[in-house]
mmCIF file as gemmi writes it, N, C-alpha and C atoms, coordinates in Angstrom:
data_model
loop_
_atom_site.group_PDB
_atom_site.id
_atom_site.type_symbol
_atom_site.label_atom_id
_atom_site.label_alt_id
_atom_site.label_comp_id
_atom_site.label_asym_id
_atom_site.label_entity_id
_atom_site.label_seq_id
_atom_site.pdbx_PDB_ins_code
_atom_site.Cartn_x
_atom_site.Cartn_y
_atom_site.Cartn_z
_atom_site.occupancy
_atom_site.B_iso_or_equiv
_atom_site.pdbx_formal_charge
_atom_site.auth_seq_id
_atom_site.auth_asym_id
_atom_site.pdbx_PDB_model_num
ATOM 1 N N . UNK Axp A 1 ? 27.591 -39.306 -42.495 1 0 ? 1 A 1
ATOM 2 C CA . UNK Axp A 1 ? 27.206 -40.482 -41.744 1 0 ? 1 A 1
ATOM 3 C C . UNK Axp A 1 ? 28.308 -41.541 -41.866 1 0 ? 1 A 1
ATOM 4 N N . UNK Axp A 2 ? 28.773 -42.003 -40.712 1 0 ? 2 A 1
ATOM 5 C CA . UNK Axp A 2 ? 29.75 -43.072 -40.507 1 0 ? 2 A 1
ATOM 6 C C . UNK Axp A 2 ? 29.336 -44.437 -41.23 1 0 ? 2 A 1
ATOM 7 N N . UNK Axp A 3 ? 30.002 -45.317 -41.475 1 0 ? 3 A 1
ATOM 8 C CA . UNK Axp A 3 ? 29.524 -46.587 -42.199 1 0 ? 3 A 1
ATOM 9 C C . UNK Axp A 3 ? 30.589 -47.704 -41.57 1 0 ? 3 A 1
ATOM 10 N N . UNK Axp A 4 ? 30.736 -48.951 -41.244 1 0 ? 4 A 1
ATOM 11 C CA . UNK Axp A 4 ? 30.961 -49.703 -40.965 1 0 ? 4 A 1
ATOM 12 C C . UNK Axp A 4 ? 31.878 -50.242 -41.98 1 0 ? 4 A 1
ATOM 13 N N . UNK Axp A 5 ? 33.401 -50.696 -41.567 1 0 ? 5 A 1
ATOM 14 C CA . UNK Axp A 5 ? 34.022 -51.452 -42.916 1 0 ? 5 A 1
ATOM 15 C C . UNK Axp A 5 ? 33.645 -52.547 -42.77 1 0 ? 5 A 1
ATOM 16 N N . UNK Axp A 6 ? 33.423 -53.633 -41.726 1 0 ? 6 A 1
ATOM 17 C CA . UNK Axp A 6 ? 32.993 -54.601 -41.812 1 0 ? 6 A 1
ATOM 18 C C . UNK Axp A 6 ? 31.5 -55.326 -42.144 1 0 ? 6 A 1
ATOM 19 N N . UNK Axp A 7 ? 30.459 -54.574 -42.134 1 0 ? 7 A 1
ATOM 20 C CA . UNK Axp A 7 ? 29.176 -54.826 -42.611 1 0 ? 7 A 1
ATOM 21 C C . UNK Axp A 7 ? 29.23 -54.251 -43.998 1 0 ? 7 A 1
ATOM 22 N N . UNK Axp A 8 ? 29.983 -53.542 -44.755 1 0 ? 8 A 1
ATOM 23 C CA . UNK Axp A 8 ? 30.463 -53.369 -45.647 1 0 ? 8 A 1
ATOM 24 C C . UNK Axp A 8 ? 31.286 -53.509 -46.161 1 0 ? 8 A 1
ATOM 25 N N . UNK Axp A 9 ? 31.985 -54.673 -46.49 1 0 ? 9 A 1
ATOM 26 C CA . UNK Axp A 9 ? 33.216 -55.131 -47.204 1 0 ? 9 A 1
ATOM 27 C C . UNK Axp A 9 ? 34.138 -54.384 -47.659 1 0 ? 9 A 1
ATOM 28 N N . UNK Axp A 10 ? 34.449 -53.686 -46.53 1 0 ? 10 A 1
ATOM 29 C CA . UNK Axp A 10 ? 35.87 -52.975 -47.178 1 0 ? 10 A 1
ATOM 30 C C . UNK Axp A 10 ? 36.993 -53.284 -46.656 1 0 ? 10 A 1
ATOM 31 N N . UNK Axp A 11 ? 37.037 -54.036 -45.054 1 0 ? 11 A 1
ATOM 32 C CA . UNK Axp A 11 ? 37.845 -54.615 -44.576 1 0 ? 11 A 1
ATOM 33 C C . UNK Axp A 11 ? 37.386 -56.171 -44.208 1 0 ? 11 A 1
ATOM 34 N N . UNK Axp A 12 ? 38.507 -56.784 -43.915 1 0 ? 12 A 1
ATOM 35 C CA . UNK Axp A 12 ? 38.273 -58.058 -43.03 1 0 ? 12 A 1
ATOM 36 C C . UNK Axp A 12 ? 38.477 -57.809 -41.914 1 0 ? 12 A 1
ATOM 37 N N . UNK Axp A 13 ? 38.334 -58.319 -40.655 1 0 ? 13 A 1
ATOM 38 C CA . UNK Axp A 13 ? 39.362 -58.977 -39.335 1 0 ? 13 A 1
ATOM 39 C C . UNK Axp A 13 ? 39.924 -59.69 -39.143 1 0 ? 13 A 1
ATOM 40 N N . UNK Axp A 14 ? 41.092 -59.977 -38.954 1 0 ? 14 A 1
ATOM 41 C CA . UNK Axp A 14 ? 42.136 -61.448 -39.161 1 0 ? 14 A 1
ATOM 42 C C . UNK Axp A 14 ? 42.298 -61.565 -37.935 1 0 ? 14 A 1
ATOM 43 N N . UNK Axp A 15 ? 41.575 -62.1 -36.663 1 0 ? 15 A 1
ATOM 44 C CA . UNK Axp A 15 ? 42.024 -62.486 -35.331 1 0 ? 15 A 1
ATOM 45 C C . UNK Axp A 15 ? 41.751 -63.963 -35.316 1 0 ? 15 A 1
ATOM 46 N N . UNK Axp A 16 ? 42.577 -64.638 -34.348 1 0 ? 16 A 1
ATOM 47 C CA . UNK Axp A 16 ? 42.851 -65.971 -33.681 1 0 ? 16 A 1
ATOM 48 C C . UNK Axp A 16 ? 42.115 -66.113 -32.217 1 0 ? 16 A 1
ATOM 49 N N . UNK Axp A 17 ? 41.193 -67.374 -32.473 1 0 ? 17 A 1
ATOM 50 C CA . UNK Axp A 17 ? 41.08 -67.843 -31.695 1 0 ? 17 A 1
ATOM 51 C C . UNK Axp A 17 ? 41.997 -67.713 -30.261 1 0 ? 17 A 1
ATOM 52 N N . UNK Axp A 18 ? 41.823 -67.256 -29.206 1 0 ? 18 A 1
ATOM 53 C CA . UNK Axp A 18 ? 42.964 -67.524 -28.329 1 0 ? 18 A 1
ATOM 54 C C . UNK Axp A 18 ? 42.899 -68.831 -27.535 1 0 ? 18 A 1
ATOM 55 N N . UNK Axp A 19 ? 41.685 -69.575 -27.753 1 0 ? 19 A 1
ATOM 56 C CA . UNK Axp A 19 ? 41.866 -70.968 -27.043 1 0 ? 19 A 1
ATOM 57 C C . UNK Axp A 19 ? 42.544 -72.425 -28.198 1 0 ? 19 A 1
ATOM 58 N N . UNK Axp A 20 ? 42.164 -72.044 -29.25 1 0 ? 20 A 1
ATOM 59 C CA . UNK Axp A 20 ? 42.7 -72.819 -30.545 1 0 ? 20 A 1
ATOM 60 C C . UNK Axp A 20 ? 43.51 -72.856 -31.294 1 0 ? 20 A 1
ATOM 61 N N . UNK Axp A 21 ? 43.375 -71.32 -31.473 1 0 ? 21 A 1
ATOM 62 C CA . UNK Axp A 21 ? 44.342 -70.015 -32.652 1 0 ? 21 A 1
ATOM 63 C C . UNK Axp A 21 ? 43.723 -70.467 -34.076 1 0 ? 21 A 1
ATOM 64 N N . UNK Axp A 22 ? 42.715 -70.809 -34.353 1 0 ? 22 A 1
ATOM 65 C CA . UNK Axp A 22 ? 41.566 -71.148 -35.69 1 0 ? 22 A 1
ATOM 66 C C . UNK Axp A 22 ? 41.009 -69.822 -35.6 1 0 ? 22 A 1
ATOM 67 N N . UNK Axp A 23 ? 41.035 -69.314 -37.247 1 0 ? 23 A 1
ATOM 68 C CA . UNK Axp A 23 ? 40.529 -67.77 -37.632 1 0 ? 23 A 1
ATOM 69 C C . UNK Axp A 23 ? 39.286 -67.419 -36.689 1 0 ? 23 A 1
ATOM 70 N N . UNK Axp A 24 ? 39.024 -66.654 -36.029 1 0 ? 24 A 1
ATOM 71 C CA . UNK Axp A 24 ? 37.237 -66.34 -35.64 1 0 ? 24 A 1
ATOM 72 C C . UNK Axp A 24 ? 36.929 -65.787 -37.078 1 0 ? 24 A 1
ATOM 73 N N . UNK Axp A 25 ? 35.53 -66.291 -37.299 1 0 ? 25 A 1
ATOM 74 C CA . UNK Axp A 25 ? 34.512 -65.827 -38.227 1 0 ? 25 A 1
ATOM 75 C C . UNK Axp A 25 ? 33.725 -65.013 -37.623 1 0 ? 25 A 1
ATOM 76 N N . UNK Axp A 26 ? 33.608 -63.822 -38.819 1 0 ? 26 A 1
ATOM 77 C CA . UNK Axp A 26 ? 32.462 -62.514 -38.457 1 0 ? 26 A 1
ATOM 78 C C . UNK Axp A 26 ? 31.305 -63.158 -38.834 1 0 ? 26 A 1
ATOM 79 N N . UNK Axp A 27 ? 30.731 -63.238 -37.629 1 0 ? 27 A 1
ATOM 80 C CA . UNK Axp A 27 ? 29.204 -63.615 -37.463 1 0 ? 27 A 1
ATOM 81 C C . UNK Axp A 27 ? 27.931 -62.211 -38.012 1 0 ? 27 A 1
ATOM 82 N N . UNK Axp A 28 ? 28.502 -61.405 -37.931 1 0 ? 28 A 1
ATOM 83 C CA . UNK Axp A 28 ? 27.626 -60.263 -38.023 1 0 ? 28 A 1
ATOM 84 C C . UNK Axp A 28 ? 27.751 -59.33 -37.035 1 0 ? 28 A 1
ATOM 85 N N . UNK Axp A 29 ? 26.32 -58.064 -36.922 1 0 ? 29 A 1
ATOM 86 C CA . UNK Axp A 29 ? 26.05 -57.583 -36.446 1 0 ? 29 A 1
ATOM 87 C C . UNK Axp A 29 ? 25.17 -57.817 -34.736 1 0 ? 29 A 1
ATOM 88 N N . UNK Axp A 30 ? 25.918 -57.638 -33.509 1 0 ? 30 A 1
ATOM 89 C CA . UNK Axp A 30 ? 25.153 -58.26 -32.529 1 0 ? 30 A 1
ATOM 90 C C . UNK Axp A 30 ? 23.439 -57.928 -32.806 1 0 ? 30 A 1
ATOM 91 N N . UNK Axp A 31 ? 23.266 -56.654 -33.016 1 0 ? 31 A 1
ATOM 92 C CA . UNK Axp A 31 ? 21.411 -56.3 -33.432 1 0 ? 31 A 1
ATOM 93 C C . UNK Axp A 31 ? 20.81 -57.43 -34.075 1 0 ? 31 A 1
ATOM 94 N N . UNK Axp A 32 ? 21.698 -57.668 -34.927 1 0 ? 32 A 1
ATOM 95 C CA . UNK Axp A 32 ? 21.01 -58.919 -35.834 1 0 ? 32 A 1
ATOM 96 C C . UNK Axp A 32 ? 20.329 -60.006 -35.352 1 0 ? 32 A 1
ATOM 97 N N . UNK Axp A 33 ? 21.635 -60.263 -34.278 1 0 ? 33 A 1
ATOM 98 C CA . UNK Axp A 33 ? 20.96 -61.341 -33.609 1 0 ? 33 A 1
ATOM 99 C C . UNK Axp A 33 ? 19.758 -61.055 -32.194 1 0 ? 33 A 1
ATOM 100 N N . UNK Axp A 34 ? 19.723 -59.671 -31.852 1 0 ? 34 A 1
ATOM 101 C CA . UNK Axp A 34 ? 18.78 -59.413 -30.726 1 0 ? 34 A 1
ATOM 102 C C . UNK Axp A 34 ? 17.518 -59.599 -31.488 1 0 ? 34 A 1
ATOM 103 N N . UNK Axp A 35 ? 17.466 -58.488 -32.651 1 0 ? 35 A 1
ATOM 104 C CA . UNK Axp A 35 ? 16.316 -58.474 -32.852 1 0 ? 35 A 1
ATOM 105 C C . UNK Axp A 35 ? 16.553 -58.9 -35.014 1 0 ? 35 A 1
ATOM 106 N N . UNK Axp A 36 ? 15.884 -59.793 -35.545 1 0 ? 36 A 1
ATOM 107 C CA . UNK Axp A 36 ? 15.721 -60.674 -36.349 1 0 ? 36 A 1
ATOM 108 C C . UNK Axp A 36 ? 15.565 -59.387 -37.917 1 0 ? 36 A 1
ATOM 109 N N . UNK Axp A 37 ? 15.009 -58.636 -37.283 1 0 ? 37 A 1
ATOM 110 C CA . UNK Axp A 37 ? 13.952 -57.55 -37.974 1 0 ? 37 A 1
ATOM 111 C C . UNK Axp A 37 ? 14.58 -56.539 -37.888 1 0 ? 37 A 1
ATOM 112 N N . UNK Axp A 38 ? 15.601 -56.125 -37.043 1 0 ? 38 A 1
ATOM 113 C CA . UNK Axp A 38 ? 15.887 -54.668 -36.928 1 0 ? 38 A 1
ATOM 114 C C . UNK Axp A 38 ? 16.564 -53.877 -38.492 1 0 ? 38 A 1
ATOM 115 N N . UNK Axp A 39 ? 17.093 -55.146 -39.507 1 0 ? 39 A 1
ATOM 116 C CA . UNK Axp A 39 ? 17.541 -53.971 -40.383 1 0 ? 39 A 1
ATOM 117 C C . UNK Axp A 39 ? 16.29 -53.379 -41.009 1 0 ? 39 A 1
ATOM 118 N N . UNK Axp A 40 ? 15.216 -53.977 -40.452 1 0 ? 40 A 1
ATOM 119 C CA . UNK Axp A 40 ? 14.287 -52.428 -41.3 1 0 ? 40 A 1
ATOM 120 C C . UNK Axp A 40 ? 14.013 -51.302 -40.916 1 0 ? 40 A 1
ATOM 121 N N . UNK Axp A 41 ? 15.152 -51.18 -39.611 1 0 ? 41 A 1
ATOM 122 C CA . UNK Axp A 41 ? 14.729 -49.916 -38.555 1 0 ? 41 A 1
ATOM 123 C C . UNK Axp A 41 ? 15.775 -49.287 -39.159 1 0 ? 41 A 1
ATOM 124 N N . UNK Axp A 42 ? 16.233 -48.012 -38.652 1 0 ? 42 A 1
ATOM 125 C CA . UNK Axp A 42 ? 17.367 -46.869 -39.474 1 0 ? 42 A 1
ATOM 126 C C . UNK Axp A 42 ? 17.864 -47.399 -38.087 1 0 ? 42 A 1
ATOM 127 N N . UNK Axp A 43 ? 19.704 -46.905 -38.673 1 0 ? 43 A 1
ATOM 128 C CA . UNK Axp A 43 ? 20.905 -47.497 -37.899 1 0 ? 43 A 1
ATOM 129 C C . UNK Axp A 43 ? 20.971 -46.537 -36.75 1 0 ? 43 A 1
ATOM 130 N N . UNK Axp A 44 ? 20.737 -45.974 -36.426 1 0 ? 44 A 1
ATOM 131 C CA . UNK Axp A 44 ? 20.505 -45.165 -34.714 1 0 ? 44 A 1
ATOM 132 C C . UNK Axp A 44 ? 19.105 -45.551 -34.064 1 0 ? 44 A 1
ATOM 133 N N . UNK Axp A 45 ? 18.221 -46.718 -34.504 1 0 ? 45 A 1
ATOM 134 C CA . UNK Axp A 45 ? 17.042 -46.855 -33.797 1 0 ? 45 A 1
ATOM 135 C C . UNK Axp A 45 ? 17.588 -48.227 -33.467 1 0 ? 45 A 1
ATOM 136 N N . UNK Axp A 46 ? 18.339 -48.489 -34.451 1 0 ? 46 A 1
ATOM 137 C CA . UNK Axp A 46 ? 19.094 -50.364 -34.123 1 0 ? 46 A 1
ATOM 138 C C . UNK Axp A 46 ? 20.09 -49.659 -32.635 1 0 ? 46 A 1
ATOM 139 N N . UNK Axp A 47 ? 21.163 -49.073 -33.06 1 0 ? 47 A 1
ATOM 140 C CA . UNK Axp A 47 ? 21.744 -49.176 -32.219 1 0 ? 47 A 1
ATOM 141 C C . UNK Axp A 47 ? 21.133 -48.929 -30.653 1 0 ? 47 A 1
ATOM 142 N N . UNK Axp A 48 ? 19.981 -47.691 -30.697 1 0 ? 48 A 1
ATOM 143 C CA . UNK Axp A 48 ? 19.902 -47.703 -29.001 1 0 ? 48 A 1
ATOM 144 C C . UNK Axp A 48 ? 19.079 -48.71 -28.579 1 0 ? 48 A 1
ATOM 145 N N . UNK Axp A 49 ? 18.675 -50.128 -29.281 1 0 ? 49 A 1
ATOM 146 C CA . UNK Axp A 49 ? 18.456 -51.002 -29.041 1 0 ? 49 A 1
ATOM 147 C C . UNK Axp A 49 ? 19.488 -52.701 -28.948 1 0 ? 49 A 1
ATOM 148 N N . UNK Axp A 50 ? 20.794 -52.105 -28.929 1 0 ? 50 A 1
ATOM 149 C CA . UNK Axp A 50 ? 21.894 -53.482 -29.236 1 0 ? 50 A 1
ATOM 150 C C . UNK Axp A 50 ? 22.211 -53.761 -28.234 1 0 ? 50 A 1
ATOM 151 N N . UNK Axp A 51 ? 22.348 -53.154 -27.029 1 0 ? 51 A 1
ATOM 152 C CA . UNK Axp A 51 ? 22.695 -53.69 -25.311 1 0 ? 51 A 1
ATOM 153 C C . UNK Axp A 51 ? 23.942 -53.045 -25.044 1 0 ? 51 A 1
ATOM 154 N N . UNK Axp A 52 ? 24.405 -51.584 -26.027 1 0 ? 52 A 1
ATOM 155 C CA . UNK Axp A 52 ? 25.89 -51.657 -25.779 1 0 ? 52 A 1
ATOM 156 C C . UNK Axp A 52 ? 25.554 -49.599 -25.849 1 0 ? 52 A 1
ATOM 157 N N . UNK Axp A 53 ? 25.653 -49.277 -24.341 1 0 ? 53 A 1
ATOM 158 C CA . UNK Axp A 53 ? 25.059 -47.603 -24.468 1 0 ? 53 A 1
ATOM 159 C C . UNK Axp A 53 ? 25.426 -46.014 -25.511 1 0 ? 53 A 1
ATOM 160 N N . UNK Axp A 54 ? 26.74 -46.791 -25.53 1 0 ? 54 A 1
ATOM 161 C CA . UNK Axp A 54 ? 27.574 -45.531 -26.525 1 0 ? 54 A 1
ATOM 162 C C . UNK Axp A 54 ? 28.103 -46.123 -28.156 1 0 ? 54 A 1
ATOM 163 N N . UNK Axp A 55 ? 27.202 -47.263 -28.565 1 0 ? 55 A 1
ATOM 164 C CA . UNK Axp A 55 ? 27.483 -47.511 -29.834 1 0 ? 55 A 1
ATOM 165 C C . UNK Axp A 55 ? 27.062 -46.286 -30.995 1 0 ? 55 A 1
ATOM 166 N N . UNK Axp A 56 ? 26.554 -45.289 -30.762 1 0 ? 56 A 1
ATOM 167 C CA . UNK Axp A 56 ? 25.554 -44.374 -31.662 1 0 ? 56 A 1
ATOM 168 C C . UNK Axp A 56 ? 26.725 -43.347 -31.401 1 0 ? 56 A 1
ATOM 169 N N . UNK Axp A 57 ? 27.111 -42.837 -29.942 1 0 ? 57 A 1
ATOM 170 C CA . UNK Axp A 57 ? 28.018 -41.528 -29.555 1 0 ? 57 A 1
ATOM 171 C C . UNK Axp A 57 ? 28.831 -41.952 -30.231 1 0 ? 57 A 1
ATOM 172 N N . UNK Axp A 58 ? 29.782 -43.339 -29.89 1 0 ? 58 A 1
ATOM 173 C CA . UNK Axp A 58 ? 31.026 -43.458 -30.329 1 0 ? 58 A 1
ATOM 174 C C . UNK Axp A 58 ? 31.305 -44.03 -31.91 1 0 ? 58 A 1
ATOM 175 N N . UNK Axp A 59 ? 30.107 -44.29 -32.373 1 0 ? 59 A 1
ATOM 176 C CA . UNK Axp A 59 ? 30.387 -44.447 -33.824 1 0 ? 59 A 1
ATOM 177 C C . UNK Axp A 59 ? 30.458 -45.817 -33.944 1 0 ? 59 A 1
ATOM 178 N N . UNK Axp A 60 ? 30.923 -46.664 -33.036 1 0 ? 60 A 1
ATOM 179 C CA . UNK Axp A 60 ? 30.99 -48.529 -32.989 1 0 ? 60 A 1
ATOM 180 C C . UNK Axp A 60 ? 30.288 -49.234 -33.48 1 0 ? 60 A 1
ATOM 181 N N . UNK Axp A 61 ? 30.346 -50.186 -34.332 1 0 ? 61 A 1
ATOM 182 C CA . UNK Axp A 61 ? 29.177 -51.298 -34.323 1 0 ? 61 A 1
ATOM 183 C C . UNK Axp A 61 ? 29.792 -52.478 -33.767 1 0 ? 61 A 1
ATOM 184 N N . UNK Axp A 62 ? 29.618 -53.337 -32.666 1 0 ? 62 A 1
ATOM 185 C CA . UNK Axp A 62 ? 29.675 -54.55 -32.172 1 0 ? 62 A 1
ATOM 186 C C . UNK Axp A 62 ? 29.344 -55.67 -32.929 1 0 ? 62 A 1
ATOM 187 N N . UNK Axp A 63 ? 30.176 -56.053 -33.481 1 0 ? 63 A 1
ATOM 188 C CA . UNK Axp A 63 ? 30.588 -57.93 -34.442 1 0 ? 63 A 1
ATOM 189 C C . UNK Axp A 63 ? 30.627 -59.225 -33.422 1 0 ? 63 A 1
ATOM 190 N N . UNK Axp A 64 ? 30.269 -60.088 -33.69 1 0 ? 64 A 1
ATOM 191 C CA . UNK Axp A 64 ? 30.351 -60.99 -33.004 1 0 ? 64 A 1
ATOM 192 C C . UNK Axp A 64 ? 31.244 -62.108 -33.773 1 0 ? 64 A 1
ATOM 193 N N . UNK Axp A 65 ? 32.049 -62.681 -33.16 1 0 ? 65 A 1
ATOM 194 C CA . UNK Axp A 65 ? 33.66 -63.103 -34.007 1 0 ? 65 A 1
ATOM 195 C C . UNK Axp A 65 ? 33.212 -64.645 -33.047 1 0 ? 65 A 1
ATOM 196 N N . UNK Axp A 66 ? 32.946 -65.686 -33.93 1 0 ? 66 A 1
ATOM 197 C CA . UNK Axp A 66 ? 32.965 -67.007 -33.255 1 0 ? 66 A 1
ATOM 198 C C . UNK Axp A 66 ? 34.354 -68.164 -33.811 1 0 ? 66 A 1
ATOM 199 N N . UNK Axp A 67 ? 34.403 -68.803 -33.52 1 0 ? 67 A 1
ATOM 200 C CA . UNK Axp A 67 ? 35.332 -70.127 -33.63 1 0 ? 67 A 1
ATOM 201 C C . UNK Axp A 67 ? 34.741 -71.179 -34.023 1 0 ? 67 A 1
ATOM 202 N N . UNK Axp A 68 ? 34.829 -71.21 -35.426 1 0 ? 68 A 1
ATOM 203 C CA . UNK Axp A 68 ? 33.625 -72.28 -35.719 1 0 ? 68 A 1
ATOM 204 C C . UNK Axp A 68 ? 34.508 -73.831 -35.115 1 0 ? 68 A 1
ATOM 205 N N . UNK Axp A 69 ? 35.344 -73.83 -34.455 1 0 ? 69 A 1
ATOM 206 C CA . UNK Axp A 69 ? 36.404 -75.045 -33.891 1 0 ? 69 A 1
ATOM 207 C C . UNK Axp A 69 ? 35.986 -75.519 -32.818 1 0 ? 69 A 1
ATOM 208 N N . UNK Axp A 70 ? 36.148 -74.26 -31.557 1 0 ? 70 A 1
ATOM 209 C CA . UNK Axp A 70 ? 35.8 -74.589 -30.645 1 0 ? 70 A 1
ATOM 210 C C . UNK Axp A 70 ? 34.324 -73.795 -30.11 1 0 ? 70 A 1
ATOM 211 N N . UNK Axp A 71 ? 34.218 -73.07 -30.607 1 0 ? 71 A 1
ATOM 212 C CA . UNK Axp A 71 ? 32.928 -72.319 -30.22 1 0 ? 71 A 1
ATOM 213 C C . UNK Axp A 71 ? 32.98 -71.441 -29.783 1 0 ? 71 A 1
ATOM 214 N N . UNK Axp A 72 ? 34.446 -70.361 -29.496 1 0 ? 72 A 1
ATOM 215 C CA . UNK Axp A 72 ? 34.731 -69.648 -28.629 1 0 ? 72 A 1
ATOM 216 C C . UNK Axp A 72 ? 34.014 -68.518 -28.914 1 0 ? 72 A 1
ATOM 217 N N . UNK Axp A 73 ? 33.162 -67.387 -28.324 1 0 ? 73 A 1
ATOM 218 C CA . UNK Axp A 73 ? 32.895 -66.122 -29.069 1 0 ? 73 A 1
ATOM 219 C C . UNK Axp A 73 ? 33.39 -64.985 -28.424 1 0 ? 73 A 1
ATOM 220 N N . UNK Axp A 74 ? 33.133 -63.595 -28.769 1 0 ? 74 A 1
ATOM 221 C CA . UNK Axp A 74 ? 33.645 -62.648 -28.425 1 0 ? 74 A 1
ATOM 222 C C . UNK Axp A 74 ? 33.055 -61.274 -29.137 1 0 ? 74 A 1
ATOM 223 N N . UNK Axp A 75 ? 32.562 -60.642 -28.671 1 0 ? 75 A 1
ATOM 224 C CA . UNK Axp A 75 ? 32.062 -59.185 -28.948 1 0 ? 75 A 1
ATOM 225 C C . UNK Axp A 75 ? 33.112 -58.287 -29.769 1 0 ? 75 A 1
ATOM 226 N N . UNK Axp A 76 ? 33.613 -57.556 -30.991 1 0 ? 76 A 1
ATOM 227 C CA . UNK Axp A 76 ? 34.36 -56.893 -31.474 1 0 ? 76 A 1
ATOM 228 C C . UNK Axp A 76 ? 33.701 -55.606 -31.668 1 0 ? 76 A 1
ATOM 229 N N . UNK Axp A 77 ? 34.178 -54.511 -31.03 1 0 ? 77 A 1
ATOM 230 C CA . UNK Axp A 77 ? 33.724 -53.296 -31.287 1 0 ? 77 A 1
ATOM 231 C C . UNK Axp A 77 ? 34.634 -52.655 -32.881 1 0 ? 77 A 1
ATOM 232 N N . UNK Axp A 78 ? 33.988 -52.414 -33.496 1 0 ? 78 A 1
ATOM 233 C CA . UNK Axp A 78 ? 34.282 -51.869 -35.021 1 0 ? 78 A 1
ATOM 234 C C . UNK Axp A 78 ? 34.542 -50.554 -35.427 1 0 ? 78 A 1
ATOM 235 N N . UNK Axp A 79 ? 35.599 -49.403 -35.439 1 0 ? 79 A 1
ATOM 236 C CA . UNK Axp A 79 ? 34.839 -48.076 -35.877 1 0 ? 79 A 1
ATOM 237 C C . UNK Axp A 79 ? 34.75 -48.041 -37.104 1 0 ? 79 A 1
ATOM 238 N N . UNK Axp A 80 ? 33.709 -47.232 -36.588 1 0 ? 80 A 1
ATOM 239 C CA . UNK Axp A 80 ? 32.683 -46.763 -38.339 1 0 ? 80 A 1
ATOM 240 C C . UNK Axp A 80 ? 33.58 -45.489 -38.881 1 0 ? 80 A 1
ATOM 241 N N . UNK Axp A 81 ? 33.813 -46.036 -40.347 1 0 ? 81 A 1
ATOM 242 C CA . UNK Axp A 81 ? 34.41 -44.345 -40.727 1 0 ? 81 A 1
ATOM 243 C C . UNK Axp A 81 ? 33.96 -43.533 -41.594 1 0 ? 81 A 1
């Protein structure tokens, strides 16, 4: 089973803002924010519920990377290894 480096601290993401260039912060997991509750579901019942169709085929988990500056956000697809 694949695992996520970023919901698991094994990596960071170091990207820039492109309207500011201020670090984006990993907000989390997009599921998280759909549904409040989902980590009590197993991680293939989250995913075919995250809004994103081939996160489960392709192994991805979708991060949400904000700008705590300007507010900018942005969807980061993650592979799981």
């Amino acid at each position: 089973m694949a695992i996520c480096p970023l919901c698991n601290s094994l990596k960071v993401l170091d990207i820039n803002c492109p309207k500011c260039n201020t670090q984006l912060e990993d907000s989390g997991k997009i599921s998280d924010f759909l549904d409040p509750y989902g980590h009590y579901n197993d991680e293939e019942t989250v995913k075919m519920g995250d809004g994103y169709p081939n996160t489960a085929k392709d192994q991805i988990c979708p991060h949400l990377m904000v700008c705590n500056n300007c507010q900018y956000d942005v969807v980061k697809f993650i592979q799981e290894e």
